[in-house]
Each structure stands twice: as C-alpha cells, then as structure tokens.
SEVOZA-780319 format. One record per residue: residue in one letter; x, y, z of N, C-alpha, C in turn; chain; residue number from 1. Coordinates in nm, 2 decimals. Example, Ala and Ser with C-alpha at 12.3 -4.5 7.8 and 13.67 -1.06 7.14 Angstrom:
# residues 2
R   residuo     n.c1     n.c2     n.c3    ca.c1    ca.c2    ca.c3     c.c1     c.c2     c.c3   cadena   num
R         a     1.32    -0.57     0.78     1.23    -0.45     0.78     1.32    -0.33     0.78        A     1
R         s     1.28    -0.22     0.71     1.37    -0.11     0.71     1.29     0.00     0.79        A     2
//
This chain:
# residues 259
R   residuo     n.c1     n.c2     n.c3    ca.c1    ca.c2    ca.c3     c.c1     c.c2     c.c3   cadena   num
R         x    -0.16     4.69    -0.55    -0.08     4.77    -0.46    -0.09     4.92    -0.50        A     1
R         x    -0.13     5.03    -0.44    -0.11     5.17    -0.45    -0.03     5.20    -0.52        A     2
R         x    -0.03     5.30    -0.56     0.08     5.36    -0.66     0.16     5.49    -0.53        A     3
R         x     0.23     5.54    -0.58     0.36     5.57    -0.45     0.25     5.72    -0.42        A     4
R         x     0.22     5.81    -0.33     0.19     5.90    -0.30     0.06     5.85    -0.32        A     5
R         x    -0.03     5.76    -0.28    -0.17     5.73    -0.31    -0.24     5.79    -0.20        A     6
R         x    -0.35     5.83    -0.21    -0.43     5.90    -0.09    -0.46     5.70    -0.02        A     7
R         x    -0.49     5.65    -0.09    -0.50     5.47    -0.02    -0.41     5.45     0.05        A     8
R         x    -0.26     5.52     0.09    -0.25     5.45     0.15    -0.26     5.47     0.27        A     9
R         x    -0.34     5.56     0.35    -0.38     5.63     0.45    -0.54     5.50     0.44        A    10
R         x    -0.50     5.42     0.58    -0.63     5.28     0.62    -0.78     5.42     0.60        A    11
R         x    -0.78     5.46     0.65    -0.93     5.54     0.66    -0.98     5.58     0.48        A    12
R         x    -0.89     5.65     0.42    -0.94     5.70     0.28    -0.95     5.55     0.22        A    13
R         x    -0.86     5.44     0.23    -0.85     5.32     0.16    -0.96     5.21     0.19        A    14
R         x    -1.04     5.26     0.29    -1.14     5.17     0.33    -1.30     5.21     0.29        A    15
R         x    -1.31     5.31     0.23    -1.37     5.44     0.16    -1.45     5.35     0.08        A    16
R         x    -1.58     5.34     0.07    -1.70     5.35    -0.08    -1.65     5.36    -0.21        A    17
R         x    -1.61     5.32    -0.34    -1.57     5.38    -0.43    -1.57     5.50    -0.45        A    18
R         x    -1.74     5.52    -0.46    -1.83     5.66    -0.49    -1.76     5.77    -0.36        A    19
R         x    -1.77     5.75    -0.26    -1.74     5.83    -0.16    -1.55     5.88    -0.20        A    20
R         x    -1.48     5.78    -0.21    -1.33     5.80    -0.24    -1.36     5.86    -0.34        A    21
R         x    -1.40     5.84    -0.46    -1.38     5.91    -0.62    -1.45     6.09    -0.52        A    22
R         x    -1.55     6.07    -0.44    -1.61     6.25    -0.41    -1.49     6.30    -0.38        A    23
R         x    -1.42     6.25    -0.29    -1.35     6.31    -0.17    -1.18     6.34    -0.25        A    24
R         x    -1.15     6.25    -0.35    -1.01     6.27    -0.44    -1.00     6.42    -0.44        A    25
R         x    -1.08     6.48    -0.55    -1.07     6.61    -0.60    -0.99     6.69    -0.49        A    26
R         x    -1.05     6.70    -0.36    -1.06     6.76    -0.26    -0.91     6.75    -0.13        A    27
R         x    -0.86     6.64    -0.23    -0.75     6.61    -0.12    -0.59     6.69    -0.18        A    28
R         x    -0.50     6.74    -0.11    -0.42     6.78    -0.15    -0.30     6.72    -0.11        A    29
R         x    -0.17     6.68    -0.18    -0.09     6.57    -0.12     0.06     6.69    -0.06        A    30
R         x     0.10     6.64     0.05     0.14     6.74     0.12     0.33     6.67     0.20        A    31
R         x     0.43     6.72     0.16     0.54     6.65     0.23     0.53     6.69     0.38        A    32
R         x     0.56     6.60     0.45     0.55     6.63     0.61     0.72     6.61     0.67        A    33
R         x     0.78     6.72     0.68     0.91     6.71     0.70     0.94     6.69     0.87        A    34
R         x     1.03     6.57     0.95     1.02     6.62     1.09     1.09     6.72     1.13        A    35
R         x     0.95     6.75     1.26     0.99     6.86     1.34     0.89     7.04     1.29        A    36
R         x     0.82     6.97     1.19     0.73     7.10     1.12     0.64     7.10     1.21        A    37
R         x     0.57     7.20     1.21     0.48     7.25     1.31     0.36     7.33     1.20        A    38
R         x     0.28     7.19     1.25     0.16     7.24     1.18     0.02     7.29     1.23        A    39
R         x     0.04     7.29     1.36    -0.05     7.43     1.43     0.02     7.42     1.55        A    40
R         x     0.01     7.55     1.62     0.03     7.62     1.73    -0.11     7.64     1.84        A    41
R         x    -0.08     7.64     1.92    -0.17     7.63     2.05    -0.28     7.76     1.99        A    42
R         x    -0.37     7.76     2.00    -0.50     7.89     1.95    -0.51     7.96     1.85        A    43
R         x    -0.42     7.88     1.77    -0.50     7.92     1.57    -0.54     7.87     1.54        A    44
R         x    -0.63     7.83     1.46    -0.72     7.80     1.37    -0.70     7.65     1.28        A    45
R         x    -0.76     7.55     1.28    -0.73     7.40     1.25    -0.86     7.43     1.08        A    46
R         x    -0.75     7.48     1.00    -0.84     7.49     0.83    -0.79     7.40     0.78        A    47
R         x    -0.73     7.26     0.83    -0.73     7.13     0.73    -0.71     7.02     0.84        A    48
R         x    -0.77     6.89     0.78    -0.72     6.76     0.83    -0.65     6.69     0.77        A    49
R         x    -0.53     6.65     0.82    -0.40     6.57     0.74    -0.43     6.39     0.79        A    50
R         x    -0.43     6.34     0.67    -0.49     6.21     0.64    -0.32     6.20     0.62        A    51
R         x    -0.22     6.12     0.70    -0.11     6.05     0.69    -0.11     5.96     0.59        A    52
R         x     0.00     5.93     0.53     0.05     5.80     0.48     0.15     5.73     0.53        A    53
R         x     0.25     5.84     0.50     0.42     5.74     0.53     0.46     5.83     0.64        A    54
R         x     0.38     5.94     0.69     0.43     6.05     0.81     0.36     5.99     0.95        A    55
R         x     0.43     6.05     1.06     0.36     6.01     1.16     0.36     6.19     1.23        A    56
R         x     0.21     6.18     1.29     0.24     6.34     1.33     0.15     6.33     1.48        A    57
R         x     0.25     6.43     1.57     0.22     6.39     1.74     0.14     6.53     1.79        A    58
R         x     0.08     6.49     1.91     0.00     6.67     1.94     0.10     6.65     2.07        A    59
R         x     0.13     6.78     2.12     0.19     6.77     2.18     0.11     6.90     2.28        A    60
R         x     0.06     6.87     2.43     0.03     7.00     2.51     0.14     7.04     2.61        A    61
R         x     0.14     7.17     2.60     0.25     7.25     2.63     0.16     7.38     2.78        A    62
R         x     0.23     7.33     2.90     0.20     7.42     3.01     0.22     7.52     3.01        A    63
R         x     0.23     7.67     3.10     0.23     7.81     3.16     0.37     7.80     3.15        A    64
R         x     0.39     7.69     3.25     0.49     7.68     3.26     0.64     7.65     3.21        A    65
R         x     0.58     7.60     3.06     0.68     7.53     2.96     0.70     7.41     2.97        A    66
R         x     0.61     7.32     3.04     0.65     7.19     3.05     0.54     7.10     2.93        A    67
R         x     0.61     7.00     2.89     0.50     6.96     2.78     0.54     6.82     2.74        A    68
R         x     0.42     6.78     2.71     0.40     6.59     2.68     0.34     6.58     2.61        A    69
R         x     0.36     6.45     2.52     0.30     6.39     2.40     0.12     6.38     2.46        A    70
R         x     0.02     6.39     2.41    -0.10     6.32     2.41    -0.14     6.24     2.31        A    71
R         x    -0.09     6.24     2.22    -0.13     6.14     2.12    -0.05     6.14     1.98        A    72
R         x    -0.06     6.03     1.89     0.03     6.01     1.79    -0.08     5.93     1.70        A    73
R         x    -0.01     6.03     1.53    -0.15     5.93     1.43    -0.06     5.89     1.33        A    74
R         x    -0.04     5.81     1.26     0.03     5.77     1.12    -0.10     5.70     1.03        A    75
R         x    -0.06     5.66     0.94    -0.17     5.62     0.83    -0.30     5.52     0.86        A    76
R         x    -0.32     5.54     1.01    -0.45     5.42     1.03    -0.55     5.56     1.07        A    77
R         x    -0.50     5.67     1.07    -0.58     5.81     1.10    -0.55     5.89     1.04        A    78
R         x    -0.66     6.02     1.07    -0.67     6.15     1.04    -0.62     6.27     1.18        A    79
R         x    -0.51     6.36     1.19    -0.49     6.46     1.25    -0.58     6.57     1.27        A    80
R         x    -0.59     6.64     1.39    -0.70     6.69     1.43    -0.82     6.69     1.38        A    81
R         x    -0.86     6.55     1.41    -1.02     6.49     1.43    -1.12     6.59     1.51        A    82
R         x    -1.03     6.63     1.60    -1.15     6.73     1.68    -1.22     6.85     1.59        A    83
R         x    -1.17     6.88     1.49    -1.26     6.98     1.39    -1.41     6.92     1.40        A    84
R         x    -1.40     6.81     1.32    -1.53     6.75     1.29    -1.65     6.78     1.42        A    85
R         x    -1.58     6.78     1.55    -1.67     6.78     1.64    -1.70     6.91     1.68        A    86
R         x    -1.62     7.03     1.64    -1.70     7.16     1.62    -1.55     7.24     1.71        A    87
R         x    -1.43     7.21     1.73    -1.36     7.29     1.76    -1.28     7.34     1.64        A    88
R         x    -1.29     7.43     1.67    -1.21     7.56     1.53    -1.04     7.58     1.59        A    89
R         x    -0.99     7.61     1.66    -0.90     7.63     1.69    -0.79     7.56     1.82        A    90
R         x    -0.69     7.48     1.78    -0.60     7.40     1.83    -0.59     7.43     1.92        A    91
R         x    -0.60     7.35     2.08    -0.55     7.43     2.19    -0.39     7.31     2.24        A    92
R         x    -0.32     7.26     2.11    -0.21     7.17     2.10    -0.15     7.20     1.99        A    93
R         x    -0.01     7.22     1.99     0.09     7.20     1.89     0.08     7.04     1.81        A    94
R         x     0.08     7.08     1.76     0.06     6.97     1.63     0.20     7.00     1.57        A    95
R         x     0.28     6.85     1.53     0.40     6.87     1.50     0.44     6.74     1.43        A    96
R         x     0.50     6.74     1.32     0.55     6.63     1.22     0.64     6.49     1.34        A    97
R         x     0.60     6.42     1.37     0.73     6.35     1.47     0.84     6.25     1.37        A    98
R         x     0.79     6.19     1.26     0.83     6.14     1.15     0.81     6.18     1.01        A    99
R         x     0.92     6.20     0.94     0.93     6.27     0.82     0.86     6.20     0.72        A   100
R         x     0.76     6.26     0.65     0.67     6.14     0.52     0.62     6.21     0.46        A   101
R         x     0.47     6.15     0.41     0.40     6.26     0.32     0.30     6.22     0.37        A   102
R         x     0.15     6.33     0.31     0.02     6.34     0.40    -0.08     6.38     0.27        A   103
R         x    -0.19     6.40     0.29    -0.29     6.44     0.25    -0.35     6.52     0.31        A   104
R         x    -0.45     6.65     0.28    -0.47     6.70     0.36    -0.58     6.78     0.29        A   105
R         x    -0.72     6.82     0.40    -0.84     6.83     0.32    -0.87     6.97     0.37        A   106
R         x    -0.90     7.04     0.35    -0.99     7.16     0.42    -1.12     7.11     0.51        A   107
R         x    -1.10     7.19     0.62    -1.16     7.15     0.74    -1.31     7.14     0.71        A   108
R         x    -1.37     7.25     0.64    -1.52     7.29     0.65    -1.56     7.17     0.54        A   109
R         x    -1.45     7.13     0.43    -1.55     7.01     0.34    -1.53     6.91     0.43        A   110
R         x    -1.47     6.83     0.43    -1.44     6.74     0.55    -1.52     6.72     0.66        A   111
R         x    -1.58     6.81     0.73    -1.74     6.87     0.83    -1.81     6.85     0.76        A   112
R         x    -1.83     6.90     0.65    -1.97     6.84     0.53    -1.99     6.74     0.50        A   113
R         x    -1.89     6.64     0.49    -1.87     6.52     0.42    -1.96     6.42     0.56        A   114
R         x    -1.85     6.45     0.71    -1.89     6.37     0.78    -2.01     6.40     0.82        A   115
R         x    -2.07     6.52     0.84    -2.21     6.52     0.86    -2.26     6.46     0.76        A   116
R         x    -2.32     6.44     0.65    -2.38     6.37     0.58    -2.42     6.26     0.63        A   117
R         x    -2.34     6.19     0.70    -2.35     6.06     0.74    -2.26     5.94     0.63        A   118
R         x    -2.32     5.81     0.61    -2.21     5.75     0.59    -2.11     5.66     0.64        A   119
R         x    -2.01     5.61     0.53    -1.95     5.54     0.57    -1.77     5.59     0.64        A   120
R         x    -1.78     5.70     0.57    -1.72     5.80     0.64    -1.73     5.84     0.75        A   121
R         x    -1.83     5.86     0.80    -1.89     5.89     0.91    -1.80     5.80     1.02        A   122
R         x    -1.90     5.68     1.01    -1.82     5.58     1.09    -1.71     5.52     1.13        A   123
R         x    -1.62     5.55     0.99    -1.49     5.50     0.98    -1.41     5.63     1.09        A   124
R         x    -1.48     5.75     1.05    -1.41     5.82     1.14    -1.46     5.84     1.32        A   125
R         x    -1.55     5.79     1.33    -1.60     5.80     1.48    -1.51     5.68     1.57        A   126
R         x    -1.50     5.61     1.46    -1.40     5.44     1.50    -1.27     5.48     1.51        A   127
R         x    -1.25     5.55     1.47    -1.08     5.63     1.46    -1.07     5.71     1.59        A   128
R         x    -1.21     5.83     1.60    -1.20     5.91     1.75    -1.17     5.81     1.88        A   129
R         x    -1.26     5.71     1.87    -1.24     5.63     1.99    -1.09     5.53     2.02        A   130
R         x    -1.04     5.49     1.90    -0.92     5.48     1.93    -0.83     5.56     1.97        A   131
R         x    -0.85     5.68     1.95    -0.77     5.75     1.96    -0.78     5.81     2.10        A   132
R         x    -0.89     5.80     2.14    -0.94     5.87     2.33    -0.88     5.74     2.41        A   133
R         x    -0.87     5.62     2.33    -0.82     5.53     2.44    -0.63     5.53     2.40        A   134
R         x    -0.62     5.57     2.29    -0.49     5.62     2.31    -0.46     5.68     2.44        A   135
R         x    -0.49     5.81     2.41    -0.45     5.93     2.53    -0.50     5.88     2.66        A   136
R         x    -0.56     5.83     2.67    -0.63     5.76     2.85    -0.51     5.68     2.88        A   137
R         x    -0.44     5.57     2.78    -0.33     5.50     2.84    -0.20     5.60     2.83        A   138
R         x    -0.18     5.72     2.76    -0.09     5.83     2.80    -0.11     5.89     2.92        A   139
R         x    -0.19     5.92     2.91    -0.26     5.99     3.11    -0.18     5.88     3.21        A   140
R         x    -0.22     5.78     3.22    -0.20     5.62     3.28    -0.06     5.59     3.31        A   141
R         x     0.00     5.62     3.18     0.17     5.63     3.20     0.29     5.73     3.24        A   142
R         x     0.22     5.83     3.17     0.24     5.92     3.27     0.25     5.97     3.38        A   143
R         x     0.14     5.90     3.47     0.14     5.92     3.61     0.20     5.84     3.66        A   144
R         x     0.18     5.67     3.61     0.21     5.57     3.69     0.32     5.45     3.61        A   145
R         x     0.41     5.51     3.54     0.47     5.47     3.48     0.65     5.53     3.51        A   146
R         x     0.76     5.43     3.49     0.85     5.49     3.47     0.92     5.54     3.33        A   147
R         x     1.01     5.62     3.28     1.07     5.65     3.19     1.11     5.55     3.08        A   148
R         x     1.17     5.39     3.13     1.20     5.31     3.06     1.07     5.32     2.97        A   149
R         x     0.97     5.27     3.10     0.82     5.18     3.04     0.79     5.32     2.95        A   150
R         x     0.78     5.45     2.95     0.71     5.55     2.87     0.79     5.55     2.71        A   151
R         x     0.91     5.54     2.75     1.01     5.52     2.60     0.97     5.39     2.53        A   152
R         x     0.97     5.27     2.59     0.89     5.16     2.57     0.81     5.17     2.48        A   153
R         x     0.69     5.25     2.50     0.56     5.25     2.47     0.56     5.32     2.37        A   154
R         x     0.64     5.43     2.38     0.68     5.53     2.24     0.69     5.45     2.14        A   155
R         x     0.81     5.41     2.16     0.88     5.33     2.01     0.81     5.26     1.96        A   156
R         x     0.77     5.15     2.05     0.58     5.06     2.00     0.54     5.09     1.94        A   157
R         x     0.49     5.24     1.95     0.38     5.32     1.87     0.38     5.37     1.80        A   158
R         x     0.51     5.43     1.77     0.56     5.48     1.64     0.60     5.37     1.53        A   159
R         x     0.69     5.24     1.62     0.73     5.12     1.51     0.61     5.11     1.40        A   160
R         x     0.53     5.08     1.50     0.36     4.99     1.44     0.31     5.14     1.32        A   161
R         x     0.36     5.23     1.35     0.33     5.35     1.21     0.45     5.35     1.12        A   162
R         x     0.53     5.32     1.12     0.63     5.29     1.03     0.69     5.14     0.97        A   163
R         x     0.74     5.16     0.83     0.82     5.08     0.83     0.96     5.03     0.85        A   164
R         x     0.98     4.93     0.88     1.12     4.89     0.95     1.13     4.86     1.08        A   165
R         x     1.20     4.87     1.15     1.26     4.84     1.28     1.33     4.99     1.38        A   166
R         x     1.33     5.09     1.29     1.44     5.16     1.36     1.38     5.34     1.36        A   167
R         x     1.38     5.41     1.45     1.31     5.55     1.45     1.39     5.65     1.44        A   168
R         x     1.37     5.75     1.36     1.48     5.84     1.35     1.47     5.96     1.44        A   169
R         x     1.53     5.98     1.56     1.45     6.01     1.63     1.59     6.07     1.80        A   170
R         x     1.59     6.15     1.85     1.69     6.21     1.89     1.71     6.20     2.11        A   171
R         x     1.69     6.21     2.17     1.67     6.21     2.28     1.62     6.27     2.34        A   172
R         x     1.67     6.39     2.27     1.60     6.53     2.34     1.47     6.53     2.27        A   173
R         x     1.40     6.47     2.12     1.30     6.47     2.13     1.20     6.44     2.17        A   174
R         x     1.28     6.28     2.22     1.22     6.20     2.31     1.18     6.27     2.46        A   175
R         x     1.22     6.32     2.48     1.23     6.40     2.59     1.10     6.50     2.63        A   176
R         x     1.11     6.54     2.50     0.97     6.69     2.48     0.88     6.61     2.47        A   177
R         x     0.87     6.48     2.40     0.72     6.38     2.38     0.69     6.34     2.52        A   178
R         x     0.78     6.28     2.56     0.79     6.26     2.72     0.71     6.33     2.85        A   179
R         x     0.79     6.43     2.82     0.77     6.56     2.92     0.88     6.49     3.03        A   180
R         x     0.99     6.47     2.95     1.12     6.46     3.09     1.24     6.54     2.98        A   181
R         x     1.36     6.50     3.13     1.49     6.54     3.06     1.57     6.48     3.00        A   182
R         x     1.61     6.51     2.89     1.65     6.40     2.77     1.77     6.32     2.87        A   183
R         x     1.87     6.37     3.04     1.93     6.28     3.03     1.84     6.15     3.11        A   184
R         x     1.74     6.18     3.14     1.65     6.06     3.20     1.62     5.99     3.09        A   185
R         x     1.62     5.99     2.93     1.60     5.91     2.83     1.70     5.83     2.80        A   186
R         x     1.83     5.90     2.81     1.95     5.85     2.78     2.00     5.73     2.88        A   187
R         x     1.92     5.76     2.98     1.95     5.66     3.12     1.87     5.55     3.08        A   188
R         x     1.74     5.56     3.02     1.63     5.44     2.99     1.66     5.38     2.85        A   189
R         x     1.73     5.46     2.77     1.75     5.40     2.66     1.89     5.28     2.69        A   190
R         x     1.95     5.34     2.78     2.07     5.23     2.77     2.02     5.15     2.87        A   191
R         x     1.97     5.16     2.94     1.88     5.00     3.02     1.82     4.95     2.95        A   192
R         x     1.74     5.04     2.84     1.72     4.86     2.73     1.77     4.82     2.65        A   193
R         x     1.85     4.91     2.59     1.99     4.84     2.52     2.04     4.73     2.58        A   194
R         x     2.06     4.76     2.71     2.16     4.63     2.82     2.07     4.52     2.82        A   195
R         x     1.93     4.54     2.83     1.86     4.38     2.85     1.82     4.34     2.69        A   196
R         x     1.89     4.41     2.59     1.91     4.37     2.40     1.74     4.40     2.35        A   197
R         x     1.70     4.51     2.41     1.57     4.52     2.34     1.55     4.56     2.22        A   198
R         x     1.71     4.74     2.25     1.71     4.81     2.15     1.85     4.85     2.09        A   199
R         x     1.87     4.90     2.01     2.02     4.92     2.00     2.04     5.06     1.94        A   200
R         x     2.11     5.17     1.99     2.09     5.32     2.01     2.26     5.36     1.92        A   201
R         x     2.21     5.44     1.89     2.32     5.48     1.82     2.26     5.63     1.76        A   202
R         x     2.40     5.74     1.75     2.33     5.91     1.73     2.18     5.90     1.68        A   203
R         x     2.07     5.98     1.73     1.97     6.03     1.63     1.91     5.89     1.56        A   204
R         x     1.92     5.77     1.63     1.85     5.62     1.55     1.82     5.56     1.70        A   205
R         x     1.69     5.47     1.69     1.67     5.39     1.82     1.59     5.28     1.71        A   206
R         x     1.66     5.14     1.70     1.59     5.07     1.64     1.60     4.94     1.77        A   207
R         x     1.46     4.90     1.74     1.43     4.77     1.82     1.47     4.62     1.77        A   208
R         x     1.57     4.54     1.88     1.62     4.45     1.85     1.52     4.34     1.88        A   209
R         x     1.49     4.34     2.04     1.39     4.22     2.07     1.25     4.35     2.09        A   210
R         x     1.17     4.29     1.98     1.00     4.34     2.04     0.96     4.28     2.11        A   211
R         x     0.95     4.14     2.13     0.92     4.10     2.28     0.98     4.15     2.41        A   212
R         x     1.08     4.12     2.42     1.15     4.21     2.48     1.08     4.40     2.55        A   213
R         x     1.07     4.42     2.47     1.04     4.59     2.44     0.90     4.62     2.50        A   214
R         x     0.79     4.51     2.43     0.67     4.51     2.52     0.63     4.44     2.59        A   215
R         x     0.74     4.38     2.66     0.75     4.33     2.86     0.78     4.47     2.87        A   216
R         x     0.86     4.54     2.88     0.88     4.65     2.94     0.75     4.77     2.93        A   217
R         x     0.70     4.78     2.80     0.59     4.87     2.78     0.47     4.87     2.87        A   218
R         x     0.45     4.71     2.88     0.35     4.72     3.04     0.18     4.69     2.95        A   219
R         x     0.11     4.71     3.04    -0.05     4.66     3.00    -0.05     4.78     2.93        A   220
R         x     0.01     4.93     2.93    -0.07     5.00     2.81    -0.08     5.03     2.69        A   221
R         x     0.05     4.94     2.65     0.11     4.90     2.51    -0.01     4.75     2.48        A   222
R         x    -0.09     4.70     2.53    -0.13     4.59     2.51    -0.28     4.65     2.50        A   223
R         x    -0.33     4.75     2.60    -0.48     4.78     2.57    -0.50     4.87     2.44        A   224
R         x    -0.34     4.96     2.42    -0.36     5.06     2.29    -0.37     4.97     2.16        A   225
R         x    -0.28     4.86     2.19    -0.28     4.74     2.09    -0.39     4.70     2.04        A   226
R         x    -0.47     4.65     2.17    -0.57     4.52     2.11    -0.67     4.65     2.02        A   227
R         x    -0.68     4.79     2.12    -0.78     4.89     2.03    -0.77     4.92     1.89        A   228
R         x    -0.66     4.95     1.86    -0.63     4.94     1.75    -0.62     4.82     1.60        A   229
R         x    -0.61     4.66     1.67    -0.62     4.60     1.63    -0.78     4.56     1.57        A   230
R         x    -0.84     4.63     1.64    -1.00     4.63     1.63    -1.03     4.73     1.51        A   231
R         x    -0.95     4.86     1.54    -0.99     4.93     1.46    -0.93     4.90     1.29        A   232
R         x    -0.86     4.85     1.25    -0.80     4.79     1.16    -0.91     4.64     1.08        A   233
R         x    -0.93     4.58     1.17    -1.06     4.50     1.12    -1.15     4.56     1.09        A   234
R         x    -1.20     4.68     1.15    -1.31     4.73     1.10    -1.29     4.81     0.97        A   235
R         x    -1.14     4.85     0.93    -1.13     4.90     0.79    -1.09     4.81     0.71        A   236
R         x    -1.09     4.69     0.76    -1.07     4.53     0.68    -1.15     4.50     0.63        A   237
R         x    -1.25     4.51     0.71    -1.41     4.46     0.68    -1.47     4.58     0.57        A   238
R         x    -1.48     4.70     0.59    -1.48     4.84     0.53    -1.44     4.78     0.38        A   239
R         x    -1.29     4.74     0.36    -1.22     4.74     0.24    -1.29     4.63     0.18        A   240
R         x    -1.33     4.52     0.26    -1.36     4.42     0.14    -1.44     4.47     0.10        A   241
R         x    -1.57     4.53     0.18    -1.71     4.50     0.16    -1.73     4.60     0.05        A   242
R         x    -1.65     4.70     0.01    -1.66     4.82    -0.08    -1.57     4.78    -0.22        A   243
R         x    -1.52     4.67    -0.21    -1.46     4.58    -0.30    -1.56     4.48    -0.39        A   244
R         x    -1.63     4.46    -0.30    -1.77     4.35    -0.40    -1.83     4.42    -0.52        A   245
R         x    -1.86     4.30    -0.62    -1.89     4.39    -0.75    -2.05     4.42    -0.67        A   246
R         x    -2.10     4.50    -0.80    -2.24     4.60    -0.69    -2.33     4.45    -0.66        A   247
R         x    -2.34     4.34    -0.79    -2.44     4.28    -0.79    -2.49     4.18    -0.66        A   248
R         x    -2.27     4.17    -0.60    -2.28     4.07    -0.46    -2.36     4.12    -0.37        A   249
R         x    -2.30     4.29    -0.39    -2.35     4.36    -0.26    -2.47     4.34    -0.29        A   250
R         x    -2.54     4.38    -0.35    -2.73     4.37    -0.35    -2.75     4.28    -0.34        A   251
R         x    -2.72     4.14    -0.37    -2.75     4.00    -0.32    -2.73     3.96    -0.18        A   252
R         x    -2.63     4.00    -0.14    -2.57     4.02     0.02    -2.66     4.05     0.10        A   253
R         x    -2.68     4.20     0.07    -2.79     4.27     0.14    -2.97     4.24     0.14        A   254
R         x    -2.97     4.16     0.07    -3.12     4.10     0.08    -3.11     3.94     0.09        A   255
R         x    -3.01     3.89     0.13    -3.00     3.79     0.17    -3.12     3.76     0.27        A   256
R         x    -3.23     3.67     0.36    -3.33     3.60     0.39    -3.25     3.60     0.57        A   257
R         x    -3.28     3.68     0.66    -3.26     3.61     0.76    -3.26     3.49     0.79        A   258
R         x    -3.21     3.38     0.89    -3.22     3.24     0.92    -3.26     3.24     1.03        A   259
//
C-alpha cells in the first residue's frame, strides 16, 4: 500500500515503468489543493500539470456573458490540463480545485519532453485524453438534453467514483456554477432525490443513500462515462501488473513463440 502523499496514488504515475516512475519522481512536486482554489484563469499560461491524488479538480468555461458550466472533472485516475501536451500554452478554462486534497504537479515543458519521447507514458496518457473527450461529449449531451435532477445525478456519480466515502462536500450554489443553473433549481432537484431516498442533503454535504437509485436517474450518460472509464482503469491494471514482473518474466514473456 502507498505511503500517505505517494505520487502512486495518482492511477497514471502508479501504472508507470519503474525506470520511467524513478525519471519522473525528481520532477514531481507535491502540492495541497484546497476547495475552490483557482488554478488557472481563462488566457494565462498552463506552466504545470497536476497529477491528483486525493483532490478532484473541475474546468469550468465561463461566457461574455457570465454564464458558465462544468466541462469536465479529473481526480486520481488523471492528469489536469492534458491539453499542454498537445501544444496549447495558455488555458482558455478556469481550472478550479472542486474537492479539497493533495496533488502532484510537474512543469509543463518536462512533462512535453517526457511524452514526446514516446513510451509508456505516452500511451497511458493518450488513454486518459480519450476518456476524458468522451467525458465532455456526455456533458455537451446533458446539458442540452437533460434535466437538472438527471445533471446533479450525474455530478455526484462522478465525483463519488473520485472520492472516498459516500458523501460530497459540496454547497448548491456550487452546484450551481458546475451546472450552469440557479442554485434554487438545485435545491429543487436535490430534494426530489432525497424524496425517492437516493440522497440525503443536509448544509454544504450531499451524500448518496441509494446508488442505484441515483444512476436510474443519471440516465445513459452516467453509464457510457462509466463503461469508459472502466476501460481506462484496466488498461492501468494491465500497465501496473505488467511493470510489476521481475525483468526475467518480462523477457521470457516477450519472446514467448507465437501459436
């Protein structure tokens, strides 16, 4: 088991090459992520990637007009602003702590080095981009074609599954700004699923009573973000063992005789 503030416990660094983890240690800096911090602002400059552990951190885009919604949410099965790697320098999203934890966090330009190289890094993180595009596709999806219950639904899902416990600390009104509604349209959805005993609400806490319950209401895009993710998780299963074999298996492995 990890030792407490481990860069392992972030699935992506923990599924890491020895050699590749032992490069990349030096390089990582361990970081408290308090909620509600704001770790970029719309058109400055993205000079690190925060590798989660126990934090969950949300991008949030914000219109002309001041109106603004969640696009996506990462806790310890990813890395926060991924899009560096692919050659954008500057956030055009508030990036903001949504759950209080701790993080890791690398400088952007090594991190661009590392993954160009290629690698097992590499892949681990391209596997990550894609879950995370099919994230935001079922945000778009709910968004348009979703109600409030079903969007709060889907929240809590997604945060639960990055945290431990049952219960999110977590306010209406912030619910609200993730949203892109008015917190008393949350307050309306939250006590409709309190009434059918999904969840049970109380100041600044929303913990889930029935999860079944909770994702009947979330709908198919709590189930397609699911199964994606579930995929991506075997793939750093597979990652973790295979980087676990003493060297001699692996080289026996690997020249194993076709059949």
């Amino acid at each position: 088991m990890p030792p407490p503030h481990s860069p392992k416990q972030n699935r992506i660094l923990a599924a890491l090459p020895l050699a590749d983890y032992t490069r990349l240690l030096p390089l990582l800096e361990f970081v408290e992520m308090p909620a509600g911090h704001v770790i970029y602002e719309p058109g400055r400059p993205m000079r690190h990637l925060y590798f989660p552990t126990t934090s969950i951190i949300a991008r949030l885009y914000e219109t002309e007009s001041g109106a603004c919604t969640q696009t996506g949410i990462v806790g310890n099965e990813g890395v926060a602003s991924i899009s560096v790697i692919f050659g954008e320098e500057n956030s055009i999203a508030r990036v903001i702590v949504q759950s209080t934890g701790d993080a890791y966090r690398i400088k952007a330009d090594l991190l661009k080095k590392e993954f160009e190289s290629g690698g097992e890094l590499q892949h681990l993180l391209l596997r990550f981009a894609h879950a995370l595009m099919v994230q935001t596709e079922q945000i778009a999806v709910s968004n348009r074609y979703h109600t409030v219950d079903q969007q709060l639904s889907y929240l809590l899902l997604m945060s639960l599954d990055r945290l431990p416990g049952n219960e999110l600390h977590i306010t209406h009104e912030q619910v609200g700004i993730m949203l892109g509604v008015r917190r008393e349209s949350v307050t309306v959805a939250a006590h409709k699923l309190q009434m059918t005993g999904a969840i049970r609400c109380r100041r600044g806490h929303l913990a889930v009573v029935d999860r079944q319950q909770l994702e009947a209401s979330a709908g198919e895009n709590y189930k397609v973000v699911k199964k994606e993710y579930d995929r991506l998780l075997e793939v750093y299963r597979s990652a973790t063992a295979s980087s676990s074999e003493p060297p001699a298996r692996q080289f026996k492995r690997f020249f194993q005789p076709a059949r």
